[in-house]
Every structure is written in C-alpha cells, then in structure tokens.
PQR file with spaces between the fields and no chain letter, atoms N, CA, C, O and H, PARSE charges and radii, in Angstrom:
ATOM       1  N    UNK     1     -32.834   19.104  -23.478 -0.4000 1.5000
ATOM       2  CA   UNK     1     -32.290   20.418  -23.210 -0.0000 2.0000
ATOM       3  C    UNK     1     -31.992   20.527  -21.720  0.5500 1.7000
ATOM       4  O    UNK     1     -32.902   20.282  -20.928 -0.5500 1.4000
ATOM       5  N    UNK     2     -30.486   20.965  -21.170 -0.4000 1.5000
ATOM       6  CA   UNK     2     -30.407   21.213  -19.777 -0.0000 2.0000
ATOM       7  C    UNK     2     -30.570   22.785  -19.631  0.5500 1.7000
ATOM       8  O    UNK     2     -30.189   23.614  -20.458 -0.5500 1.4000
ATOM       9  H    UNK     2     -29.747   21.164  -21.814  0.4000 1.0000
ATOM      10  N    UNK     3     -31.116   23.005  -18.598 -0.4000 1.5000
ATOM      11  CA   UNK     3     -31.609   24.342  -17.863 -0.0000 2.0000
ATOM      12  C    UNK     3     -30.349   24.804  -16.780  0.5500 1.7000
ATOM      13  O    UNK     3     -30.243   24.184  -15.721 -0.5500 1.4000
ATOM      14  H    UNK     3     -31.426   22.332  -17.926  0.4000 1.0000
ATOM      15  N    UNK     4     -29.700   25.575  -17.003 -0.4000 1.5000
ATOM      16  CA   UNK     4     -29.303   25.415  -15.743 -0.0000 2.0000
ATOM      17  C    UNK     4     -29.489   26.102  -14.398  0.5500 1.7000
ATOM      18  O    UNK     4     -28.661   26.527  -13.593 -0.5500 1.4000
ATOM      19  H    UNK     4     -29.786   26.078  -17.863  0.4000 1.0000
ATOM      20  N    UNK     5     -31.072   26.082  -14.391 -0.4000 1.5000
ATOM      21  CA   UNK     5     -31.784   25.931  -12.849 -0.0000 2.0000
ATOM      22  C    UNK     5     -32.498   25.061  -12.557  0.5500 1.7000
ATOM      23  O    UNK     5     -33.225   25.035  -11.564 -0.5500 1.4000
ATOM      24  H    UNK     5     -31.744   25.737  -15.046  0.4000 1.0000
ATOM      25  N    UNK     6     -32.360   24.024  -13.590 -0.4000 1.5000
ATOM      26  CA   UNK     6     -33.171   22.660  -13.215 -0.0000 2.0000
ATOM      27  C    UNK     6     -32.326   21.671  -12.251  0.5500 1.7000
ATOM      28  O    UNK     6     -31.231   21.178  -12.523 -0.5500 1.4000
ATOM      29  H    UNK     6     -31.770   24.045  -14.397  0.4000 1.0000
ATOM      30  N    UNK     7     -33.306   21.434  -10.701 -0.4000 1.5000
ATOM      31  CA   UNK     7     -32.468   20.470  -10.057 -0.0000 2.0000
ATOM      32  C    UNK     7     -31.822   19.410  -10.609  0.5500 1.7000
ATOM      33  O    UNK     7     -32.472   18.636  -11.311 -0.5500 1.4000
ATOM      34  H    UNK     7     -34.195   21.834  -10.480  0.4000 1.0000
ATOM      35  N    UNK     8     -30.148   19.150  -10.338 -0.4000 1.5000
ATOM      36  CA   UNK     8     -29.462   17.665  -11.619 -0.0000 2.0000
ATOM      37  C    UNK     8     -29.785   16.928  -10.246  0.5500 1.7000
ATOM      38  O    UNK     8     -29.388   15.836  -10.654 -0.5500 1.4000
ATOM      39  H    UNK     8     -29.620   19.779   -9.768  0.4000 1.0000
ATOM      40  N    UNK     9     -30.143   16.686   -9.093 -0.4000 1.5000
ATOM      41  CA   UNK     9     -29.980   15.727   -8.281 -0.0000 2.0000
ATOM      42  C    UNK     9     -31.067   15.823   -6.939  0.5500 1.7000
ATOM      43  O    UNK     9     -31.618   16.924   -6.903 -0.5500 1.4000
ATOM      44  H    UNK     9     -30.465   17.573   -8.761  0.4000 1.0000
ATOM      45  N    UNK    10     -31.351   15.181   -6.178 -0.4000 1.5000
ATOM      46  CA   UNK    10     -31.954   15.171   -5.014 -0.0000 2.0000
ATOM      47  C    UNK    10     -30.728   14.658   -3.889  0.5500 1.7000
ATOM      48  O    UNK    10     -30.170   13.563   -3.959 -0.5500 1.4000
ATOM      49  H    UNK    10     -30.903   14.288   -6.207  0.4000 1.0000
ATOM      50  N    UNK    11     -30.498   15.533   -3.022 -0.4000 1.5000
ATOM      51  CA   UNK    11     -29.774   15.275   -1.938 -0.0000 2.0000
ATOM      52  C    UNK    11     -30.284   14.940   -0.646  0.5500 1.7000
ATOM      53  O    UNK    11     -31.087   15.839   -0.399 -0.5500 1.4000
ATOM      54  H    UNK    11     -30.951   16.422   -2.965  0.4000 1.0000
ATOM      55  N    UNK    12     -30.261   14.192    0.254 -0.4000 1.5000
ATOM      56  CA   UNK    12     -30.590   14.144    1.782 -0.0000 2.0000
ATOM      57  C    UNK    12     -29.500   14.704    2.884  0.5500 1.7000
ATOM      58  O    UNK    12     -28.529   14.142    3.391 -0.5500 1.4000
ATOM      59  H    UNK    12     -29.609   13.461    0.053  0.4000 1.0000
ATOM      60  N    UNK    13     -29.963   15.847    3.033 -0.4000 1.5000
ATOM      61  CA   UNK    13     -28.847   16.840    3.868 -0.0000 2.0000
ATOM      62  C    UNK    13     -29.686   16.947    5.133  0.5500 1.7000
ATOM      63  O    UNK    13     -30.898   16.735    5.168 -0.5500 1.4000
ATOM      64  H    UNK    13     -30.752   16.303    2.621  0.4000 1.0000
ATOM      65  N    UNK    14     -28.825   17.344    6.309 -0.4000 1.5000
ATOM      66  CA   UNK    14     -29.346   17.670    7.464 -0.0000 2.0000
ATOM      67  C    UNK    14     -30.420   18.971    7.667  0.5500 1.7000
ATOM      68  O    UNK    14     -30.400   19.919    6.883 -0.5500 1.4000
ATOM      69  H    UNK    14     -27.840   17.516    6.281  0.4000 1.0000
ATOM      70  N    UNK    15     -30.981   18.929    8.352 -0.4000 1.5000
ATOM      71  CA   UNK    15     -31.657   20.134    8.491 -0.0000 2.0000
ATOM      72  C    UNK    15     -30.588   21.146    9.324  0.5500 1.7000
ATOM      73  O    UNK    15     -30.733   22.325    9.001 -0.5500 1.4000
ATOM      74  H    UNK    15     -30.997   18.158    8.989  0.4000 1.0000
ATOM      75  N    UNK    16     -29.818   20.965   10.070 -0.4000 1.5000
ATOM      76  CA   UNK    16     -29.085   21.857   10.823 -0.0000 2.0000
ATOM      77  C    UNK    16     -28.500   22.507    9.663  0.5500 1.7000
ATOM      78  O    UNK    16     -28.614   23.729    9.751 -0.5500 1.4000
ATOM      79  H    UNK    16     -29.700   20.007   10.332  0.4000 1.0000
ATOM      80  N    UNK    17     -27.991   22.168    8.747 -0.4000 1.5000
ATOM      81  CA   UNK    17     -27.520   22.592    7.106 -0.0000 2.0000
ATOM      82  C    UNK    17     -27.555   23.520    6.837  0.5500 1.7000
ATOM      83  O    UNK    17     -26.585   24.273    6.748 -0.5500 1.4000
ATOM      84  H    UNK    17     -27.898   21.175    8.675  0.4000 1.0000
ATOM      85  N    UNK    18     -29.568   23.980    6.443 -0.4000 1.5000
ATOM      86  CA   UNK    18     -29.715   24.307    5.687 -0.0000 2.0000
ATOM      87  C    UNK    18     -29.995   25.486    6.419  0.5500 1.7000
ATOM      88  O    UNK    18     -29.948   25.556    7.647 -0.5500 1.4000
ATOM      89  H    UNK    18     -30.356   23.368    6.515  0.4000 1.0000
ATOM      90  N    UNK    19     -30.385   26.723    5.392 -0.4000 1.5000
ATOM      91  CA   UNK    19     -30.481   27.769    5.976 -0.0000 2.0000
ATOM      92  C    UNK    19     -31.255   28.722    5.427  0.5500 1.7000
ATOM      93  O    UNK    19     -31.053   28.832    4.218 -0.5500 1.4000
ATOM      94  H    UNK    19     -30.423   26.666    4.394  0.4000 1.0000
ATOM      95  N    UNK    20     -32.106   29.488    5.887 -0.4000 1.5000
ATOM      96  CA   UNK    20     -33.181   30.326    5.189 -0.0000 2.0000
ATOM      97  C    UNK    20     -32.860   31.509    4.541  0.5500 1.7000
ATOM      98  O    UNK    20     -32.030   32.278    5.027 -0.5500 1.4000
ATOM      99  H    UNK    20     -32.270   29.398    6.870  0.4000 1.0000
ATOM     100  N    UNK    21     -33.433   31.736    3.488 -0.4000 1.5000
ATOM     101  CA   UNK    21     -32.710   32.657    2.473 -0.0000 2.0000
ATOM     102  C    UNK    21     -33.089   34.198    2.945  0.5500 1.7000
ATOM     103  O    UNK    21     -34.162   34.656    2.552 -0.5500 1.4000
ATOM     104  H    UNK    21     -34.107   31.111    3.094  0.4000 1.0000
ATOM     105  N    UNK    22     -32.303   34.934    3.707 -0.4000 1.5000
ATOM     106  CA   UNK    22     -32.451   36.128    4.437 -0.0000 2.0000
ATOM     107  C    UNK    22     -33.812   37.120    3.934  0.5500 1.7000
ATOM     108  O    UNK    22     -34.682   37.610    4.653 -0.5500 1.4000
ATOM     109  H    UNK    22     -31.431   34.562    4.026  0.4000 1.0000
ATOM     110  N    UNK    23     -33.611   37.241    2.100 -0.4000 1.5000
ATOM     111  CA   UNK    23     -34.765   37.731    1.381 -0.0000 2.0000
ATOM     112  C    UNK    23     -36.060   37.423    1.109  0.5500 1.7000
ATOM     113  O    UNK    23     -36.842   37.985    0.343 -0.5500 1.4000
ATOM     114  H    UNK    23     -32.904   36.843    1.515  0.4000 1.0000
ATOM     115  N    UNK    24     -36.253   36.211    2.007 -0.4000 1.5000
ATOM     116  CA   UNK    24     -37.650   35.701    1.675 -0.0000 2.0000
ATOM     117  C    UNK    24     -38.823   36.064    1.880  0.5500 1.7000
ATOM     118  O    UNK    24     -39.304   35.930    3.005 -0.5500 1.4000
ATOM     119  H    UNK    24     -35.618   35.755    2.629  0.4000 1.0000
ATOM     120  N    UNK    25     -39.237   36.372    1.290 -0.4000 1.5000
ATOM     121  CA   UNK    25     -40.919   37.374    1.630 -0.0000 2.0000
ATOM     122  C    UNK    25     -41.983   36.449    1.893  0.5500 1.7000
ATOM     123  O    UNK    25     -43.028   37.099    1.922 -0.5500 1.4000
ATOM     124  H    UNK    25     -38.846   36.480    0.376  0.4000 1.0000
ATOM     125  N    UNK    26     -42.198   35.237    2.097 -0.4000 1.5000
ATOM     126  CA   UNK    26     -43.358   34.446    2.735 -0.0000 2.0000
ATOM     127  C    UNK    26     -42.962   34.336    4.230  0.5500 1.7000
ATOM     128  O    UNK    26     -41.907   33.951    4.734 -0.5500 1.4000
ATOM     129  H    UNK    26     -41.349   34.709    2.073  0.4000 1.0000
ATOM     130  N    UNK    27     -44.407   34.898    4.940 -0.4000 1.5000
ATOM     131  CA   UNK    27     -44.280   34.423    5.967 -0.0000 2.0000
ATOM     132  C    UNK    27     -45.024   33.100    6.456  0.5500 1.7000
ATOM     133  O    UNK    27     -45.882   33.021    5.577 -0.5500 1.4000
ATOM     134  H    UNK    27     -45.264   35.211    4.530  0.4000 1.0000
ATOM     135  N    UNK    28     -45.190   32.274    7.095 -0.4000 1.5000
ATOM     136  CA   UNK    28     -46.460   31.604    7.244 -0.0000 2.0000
ATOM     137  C    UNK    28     -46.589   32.067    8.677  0.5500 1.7000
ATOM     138  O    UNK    28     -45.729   32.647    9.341 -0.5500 1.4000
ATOM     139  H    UNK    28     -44.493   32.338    7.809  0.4000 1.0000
ATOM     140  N    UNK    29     -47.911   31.684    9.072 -0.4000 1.5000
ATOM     141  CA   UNK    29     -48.477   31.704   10.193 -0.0000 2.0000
ATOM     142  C    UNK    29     -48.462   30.573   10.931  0.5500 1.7000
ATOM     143  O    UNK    29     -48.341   29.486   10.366 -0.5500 1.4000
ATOM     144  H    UNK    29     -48.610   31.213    8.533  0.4000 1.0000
ATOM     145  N    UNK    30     -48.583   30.672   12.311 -0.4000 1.5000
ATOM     146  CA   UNK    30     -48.575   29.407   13.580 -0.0000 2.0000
ATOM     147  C    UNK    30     -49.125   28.173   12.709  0.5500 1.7000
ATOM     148  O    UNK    30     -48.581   27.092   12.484 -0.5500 1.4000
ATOM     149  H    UNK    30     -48.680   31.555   12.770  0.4000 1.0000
ATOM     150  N    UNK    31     -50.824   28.845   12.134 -0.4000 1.5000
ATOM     151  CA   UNK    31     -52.164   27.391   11.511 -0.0000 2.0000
ATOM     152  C    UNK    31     -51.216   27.207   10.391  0.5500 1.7000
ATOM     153  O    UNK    31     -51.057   25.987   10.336 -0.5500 1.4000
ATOM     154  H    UNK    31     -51.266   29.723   12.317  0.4000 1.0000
ATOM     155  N    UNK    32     -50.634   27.660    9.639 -0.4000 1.5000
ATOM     156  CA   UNK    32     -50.008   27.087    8.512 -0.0000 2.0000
ATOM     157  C    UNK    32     -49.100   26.214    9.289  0.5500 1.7000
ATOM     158  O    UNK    32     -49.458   25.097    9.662 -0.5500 1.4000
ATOM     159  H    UNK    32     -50.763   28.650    9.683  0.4000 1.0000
ATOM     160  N    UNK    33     -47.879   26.728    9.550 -0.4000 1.5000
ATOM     161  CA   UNK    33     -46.967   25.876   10.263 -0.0000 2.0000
ATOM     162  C    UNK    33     -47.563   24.213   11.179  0.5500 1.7000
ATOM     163  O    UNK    33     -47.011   23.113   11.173 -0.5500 1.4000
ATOM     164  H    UNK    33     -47.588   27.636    9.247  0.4000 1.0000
ATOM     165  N    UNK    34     -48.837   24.643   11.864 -0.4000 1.5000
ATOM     166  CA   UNK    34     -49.253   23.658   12.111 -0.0000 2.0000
ATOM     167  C    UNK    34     -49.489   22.252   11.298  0.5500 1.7000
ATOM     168  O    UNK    34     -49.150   21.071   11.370 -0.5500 1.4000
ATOM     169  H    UNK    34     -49.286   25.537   11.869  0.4000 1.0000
ATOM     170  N    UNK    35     -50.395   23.247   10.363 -0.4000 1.5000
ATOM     171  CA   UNK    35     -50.595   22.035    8.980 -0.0000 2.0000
ATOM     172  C    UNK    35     -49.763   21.489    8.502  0.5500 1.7000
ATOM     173  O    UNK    35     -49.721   20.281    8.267 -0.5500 1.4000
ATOM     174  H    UNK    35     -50.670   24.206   10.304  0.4000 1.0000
ATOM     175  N    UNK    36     -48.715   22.539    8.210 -0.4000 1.5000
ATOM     176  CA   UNK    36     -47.557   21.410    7.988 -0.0000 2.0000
ATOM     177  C    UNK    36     -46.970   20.461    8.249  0.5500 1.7000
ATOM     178  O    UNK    36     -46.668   19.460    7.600 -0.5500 1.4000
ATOM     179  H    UNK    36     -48.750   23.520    8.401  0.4000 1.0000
ATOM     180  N    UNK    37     -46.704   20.946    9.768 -0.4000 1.5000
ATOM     181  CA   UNK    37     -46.550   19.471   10.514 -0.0000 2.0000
ATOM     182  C    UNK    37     -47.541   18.301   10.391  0.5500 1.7000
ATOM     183  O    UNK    37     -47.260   17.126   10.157 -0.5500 1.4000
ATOM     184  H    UNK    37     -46.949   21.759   10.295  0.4000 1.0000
ATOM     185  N    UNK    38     -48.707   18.824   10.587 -0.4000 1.5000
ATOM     186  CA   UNK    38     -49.486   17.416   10.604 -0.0000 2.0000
ATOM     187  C    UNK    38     -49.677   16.991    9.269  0.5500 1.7000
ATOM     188  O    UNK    38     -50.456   16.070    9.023 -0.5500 1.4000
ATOM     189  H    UNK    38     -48.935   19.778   10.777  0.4000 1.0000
ATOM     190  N    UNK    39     -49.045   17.568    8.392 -0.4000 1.5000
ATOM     191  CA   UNK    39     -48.641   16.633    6.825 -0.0000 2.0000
ATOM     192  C    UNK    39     -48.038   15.960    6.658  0.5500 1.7000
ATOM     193  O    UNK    39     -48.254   14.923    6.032 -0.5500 1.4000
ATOM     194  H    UNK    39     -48.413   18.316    8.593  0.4000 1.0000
ATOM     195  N    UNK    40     -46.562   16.476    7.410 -0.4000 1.5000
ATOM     196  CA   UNK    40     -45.324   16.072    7.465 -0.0000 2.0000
ATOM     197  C    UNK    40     -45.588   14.424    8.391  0.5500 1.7000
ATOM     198  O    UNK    40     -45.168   13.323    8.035 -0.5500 1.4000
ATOM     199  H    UNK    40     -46.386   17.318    7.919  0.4000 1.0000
ATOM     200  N    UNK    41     -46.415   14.754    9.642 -0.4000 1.5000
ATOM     201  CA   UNK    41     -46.274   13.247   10.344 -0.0000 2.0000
ATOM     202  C    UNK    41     -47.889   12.189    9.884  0.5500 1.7000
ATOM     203  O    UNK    41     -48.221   11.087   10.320 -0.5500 1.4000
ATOM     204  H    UNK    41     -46.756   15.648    9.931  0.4000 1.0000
ATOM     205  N    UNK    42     -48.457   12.921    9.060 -0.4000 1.5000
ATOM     206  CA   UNK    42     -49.304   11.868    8.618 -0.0000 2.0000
ATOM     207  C    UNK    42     -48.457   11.186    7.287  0.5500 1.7000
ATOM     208  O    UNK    42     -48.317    9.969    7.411 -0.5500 1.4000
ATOM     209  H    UNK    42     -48.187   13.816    8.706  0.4000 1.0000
ATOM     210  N    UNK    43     -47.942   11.698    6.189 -0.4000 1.5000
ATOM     211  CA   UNK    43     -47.770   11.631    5.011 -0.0000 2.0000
ATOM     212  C    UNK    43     -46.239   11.643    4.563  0.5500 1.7000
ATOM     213  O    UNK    43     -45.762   11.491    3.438 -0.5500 1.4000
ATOM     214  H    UNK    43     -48.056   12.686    6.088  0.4000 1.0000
ATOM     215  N    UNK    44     -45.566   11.889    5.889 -0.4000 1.5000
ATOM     216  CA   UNK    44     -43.837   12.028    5.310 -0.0000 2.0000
ATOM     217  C    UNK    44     -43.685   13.241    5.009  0.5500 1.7000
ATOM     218  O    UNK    44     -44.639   14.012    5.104 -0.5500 1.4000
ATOM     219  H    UNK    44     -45.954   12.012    6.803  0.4000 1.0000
ATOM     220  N    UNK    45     -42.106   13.781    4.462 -0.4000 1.5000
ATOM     221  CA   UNK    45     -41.748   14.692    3.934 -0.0000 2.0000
ATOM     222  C    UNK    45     -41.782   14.775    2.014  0.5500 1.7000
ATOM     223  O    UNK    45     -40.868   14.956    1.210 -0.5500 1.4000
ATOM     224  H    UNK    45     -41.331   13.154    4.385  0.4000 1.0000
ATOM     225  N    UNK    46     -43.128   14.573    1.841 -0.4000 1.5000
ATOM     226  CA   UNK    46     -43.147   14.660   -0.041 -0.0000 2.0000
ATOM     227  C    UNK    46     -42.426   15.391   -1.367  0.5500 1.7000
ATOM     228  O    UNK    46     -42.131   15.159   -2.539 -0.5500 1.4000
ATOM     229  H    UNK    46     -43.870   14.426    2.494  0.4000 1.0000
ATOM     230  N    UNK    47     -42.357   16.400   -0.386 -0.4000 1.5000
ATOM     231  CA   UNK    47     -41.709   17.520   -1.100 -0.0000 2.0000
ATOM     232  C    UNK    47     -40.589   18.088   -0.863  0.5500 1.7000
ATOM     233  O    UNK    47     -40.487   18.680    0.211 -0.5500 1.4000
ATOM     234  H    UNK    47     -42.597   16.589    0.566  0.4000 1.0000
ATOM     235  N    UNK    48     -39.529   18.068   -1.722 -0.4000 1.5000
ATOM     236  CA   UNK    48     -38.631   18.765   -0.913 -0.0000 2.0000
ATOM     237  C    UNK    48     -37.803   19.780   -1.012  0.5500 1.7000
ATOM     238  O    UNK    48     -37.079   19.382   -1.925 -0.5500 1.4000
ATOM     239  H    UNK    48     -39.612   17.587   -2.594  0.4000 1.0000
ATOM     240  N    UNK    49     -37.419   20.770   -0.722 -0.4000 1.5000
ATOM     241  CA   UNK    49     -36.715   22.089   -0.344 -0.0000 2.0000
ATOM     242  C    UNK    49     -35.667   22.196   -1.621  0.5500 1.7000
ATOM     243  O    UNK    49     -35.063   21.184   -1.975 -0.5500 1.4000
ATOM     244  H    UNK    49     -38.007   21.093    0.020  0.4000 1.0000
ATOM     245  N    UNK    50     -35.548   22.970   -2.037 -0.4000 1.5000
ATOM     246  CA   UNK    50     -34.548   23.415   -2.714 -0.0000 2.0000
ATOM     247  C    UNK    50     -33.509   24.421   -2.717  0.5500 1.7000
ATOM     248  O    UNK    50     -33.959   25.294   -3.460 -0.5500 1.4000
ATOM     249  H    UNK    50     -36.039   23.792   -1.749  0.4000 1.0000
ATOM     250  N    UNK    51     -32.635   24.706   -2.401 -0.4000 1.5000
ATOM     251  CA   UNK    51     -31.828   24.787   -1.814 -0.0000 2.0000
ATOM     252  C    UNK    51     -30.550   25.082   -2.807  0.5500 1.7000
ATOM     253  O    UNK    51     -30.349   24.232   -3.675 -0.5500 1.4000
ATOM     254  H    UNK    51     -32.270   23.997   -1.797  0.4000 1.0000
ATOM     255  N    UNK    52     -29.692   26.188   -2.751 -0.4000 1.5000
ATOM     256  CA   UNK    52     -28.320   26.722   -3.374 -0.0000 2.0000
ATOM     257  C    UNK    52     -27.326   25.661   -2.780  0.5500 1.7000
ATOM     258  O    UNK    52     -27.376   25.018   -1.732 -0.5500 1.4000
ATOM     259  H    UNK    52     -29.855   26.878   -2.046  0.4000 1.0000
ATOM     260  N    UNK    53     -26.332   25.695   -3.879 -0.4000 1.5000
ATOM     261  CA   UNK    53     -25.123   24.735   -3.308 -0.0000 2.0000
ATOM     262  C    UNK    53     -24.376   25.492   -1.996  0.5500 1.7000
ATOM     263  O    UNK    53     -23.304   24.980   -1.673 -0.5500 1.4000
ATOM     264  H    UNK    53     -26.291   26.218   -4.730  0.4000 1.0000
ATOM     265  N    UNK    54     -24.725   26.397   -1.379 -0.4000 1.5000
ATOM     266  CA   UNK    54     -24.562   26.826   -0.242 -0.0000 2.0000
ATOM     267  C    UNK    54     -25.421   26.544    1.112  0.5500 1.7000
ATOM     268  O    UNK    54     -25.050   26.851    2.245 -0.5500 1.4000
ATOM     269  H    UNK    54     -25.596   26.813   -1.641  0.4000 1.0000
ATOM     270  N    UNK    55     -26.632   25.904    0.773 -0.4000 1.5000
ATOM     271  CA   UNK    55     -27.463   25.377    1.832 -0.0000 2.0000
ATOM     272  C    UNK    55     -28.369   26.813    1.596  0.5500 1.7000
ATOM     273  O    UNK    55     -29.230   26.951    2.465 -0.5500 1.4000
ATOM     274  H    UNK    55     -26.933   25.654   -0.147  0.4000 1.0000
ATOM     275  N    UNK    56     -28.352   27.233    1.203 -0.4000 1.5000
ATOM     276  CA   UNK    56     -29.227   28.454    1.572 -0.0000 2.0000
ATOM     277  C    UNK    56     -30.699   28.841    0.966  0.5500 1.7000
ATOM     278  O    UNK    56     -30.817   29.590   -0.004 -0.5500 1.4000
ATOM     279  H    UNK    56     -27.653   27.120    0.497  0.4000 1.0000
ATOM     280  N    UNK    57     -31.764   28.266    1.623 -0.4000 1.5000
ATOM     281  CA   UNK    57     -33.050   27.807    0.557 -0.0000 2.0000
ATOM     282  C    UNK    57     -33.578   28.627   -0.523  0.5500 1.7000
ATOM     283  O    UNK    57     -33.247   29.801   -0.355 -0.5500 1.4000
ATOM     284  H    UNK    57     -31.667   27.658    2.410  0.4000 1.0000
ATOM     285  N    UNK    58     -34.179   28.468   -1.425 -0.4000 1.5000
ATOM     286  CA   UNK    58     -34.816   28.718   -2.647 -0.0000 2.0000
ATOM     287  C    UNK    58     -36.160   28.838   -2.695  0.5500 1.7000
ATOM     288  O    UNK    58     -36.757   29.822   -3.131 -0.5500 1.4000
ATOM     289  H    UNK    58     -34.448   27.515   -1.562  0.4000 1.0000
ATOM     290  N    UNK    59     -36.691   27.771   -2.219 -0.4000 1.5000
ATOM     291  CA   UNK    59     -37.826   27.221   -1.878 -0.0000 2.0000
ATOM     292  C    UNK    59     -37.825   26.396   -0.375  0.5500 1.7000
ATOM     293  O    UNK    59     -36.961   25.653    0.089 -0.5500 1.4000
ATOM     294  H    UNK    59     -36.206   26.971   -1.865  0.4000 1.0000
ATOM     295  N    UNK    60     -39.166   26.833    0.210 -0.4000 1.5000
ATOM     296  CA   UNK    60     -39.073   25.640    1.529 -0.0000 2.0000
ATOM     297  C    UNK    60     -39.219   25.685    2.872  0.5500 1.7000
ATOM     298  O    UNK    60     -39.217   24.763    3.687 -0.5500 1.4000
ATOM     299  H    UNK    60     -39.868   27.436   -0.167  0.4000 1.0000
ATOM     300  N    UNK    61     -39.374   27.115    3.053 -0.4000 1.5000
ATOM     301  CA   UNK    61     -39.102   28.053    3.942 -0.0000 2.0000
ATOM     302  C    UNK    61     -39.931   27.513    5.507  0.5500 1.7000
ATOM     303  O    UNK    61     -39.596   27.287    6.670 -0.5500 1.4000
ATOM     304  H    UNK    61     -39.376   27.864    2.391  0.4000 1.0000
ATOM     305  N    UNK    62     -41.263   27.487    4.623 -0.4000 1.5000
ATOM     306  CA   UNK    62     -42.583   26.480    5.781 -0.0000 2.0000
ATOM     307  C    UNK    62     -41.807   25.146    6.200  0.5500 1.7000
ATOM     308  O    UNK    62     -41.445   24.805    7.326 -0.5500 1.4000
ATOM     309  H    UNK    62     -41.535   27.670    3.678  0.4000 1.0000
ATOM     310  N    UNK    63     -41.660   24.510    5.020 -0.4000 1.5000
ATOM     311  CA   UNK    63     -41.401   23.049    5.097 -0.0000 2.0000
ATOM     312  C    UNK    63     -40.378   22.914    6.262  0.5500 1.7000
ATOM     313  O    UNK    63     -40.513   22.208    7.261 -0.5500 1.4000
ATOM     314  H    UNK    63     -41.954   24.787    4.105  0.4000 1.0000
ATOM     315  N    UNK    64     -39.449   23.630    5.987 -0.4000 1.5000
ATOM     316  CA   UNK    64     -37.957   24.077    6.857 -0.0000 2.0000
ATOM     317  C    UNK    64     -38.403   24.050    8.400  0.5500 1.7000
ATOM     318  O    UNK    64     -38.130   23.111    9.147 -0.5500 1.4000
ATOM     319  H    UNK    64     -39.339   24.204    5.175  0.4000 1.0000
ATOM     320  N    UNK    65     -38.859   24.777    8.645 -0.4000 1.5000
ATOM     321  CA   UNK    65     -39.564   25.383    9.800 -0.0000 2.0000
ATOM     322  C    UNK    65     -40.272   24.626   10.592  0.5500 1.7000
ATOM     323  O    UNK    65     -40.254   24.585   11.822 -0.5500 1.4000
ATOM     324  H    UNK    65     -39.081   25.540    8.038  0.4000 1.0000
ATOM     325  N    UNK    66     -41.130   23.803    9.569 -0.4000 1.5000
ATOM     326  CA   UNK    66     -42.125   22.499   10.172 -0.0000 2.0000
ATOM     327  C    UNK    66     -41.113   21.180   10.799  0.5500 1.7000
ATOM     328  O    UNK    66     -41.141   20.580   11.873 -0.5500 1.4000
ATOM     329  H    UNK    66     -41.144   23.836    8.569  0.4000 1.0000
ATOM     330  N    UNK    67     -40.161   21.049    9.489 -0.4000 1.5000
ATOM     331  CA   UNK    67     -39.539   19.881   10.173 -0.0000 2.0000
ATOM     332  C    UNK    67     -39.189   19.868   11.302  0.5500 1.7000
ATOM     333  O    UNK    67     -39.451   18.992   12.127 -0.5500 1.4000
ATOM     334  H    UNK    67     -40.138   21.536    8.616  0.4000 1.0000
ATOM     335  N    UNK    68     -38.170   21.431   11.566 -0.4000 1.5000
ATOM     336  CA   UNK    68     -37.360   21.555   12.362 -0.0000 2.0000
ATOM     337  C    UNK    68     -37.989   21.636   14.001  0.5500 1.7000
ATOM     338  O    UNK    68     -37.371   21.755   15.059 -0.5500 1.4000
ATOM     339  H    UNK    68     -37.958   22.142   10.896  0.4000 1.0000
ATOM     340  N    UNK    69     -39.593   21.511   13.716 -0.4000 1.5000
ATOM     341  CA   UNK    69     -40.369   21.561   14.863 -0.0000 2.0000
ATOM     342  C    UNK    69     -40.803   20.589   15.179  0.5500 1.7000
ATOM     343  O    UNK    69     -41.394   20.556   16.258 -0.5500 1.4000
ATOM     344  H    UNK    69     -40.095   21.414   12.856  0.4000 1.0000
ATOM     345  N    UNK    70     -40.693   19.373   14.363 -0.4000 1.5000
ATOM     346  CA   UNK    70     -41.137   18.301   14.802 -0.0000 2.0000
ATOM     347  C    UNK    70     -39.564   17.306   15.156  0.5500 1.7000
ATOM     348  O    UNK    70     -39.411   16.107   15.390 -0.5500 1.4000
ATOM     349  H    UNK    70     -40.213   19.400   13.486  0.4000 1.0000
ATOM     350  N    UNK    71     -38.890   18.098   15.086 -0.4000 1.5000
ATOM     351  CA   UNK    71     -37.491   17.097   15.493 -0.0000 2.0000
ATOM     352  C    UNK    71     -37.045   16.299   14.710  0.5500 1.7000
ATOM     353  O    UNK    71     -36.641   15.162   14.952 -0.5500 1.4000
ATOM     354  H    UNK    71     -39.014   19.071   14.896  0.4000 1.0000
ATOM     355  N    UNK    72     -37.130   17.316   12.867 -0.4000 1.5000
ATOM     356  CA   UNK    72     -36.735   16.083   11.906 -0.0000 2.0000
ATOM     357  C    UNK    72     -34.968   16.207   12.105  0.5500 1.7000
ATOM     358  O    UNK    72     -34.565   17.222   12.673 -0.5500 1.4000
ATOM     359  H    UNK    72     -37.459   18.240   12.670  0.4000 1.0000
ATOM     360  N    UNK    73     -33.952   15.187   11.641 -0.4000 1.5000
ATOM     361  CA   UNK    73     -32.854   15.668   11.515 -0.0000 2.0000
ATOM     362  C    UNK    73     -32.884   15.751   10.053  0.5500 1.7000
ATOM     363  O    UNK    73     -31.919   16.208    9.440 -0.5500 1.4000
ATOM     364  H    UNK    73     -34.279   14.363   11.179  0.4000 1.0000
C-alpha cells in the first residue's frame, strides 16, 4: 500500500536549502542544541530531516540548527 506521506526517497540536499517551517512549535534550548551537536560529531548525522518538496521542514528543526552550527554543508 502507498501512503502518500510516506517518504518515496532519501535526498542529500544542502543545508543552505532547507528551511524551517515558520509554524513550528518546538523550541529547543542552548543544552539540547548542544547535545545535538555532540551526537551529530560523535555518531554522524543518523537521522534525517524531512522536509516538503519546497525545502521547507516537517520534521528536524533541532537537527537543522545543530548542523548548521557545526559547519555541516
């Protein structure tokens, strides 16, 4: 059965790209954001963002944020 909100693909897009979804109600905090990063550079990027065919995220918002602080492209 196809869904059609089930991701059909995984893309590797830039982070300059993508873009945070204006309505998003999570905030994280500095210690979150921190953690993230130090997930991100112990463990890679595991998880990843999801995102409208407009770049405009779904999910990811931390993740987004973290990369973009550690100088992912």
């Amino acid at each position: 059965m196809t869904l059609p909100w089930v991701a059909a693909k995984i893309l590797l897009r830039p982070v300059a790209e993508l873009r945070p979804h204006a309505g998003n109600a999570r905030v994280h905090t500095a210690e979150q954001l921190e953690q993230i990063k130090a997930s991100m550079l112990a463990f890679g990027f595991t998880n990843p963002l999801l995102v409208d065919e407009d770049g405009v995220l779904i999910a990811g918002h931390g993740r987004l944020e973290a990369a973009s602080r550690i100088g992912m492209r």
